[in-house]
N, C-alpha and C positions, 0 to 999 in steps of 0.2 A: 504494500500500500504506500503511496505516494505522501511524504512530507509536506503535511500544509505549512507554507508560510506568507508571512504578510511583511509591506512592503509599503513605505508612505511615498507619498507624489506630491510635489508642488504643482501647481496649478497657476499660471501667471498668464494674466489677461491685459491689452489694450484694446480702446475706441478713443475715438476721437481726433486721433492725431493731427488732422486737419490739415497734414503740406509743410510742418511744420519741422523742418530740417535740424536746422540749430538752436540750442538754448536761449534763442533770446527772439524775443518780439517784431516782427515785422513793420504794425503799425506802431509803437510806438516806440521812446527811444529807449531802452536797458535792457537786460536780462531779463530771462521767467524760467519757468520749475516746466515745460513744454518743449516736445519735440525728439528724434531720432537719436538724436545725440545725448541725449540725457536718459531715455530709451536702454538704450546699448549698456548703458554704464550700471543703471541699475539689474539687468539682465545679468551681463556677464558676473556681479557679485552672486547674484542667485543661487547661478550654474556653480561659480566657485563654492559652495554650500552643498548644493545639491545635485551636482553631478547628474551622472546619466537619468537619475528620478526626477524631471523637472520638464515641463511641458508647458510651451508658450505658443500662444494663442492670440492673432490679431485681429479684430471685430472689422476693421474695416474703417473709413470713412475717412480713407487720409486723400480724398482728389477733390477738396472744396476747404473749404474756411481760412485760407490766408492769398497772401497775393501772390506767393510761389506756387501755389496747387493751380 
């Protein structure tokens, strides 16, 4: 009979992204907590954590809401 075992998953989701490449604002002038590049960074910690158990998942919706999309 075969070994049960069990096994956790992250789960890490985005929406919204909106076009928005780099950390910082299009319209207006500074920095914001939005975008690919802030994206990537909080990921790649993840995966450093959770390794091959981590599964990332993009909802969509990154071809409208800024003026690069």
């Amino acid at each position: 009979m075969p070994t049960k075992t069990r096994s956790r998953v992250a789960v890490l989701t985005t929406s919204d992204i909106h076009g928005f490449i780099q950390p910082n604002s299009y319209t207006e002038d500074g920095s914001s907590n939005l975008g690919f590049a802030r994206t990537a960074s909080l990921i790649e910690k993840e995966r450093s954590i959770w390794g091959d158990h981590m599964l990332y998942v993009d909802n969509g919706d990154n071809l409208q809401g800024s003026p690069l999309a």
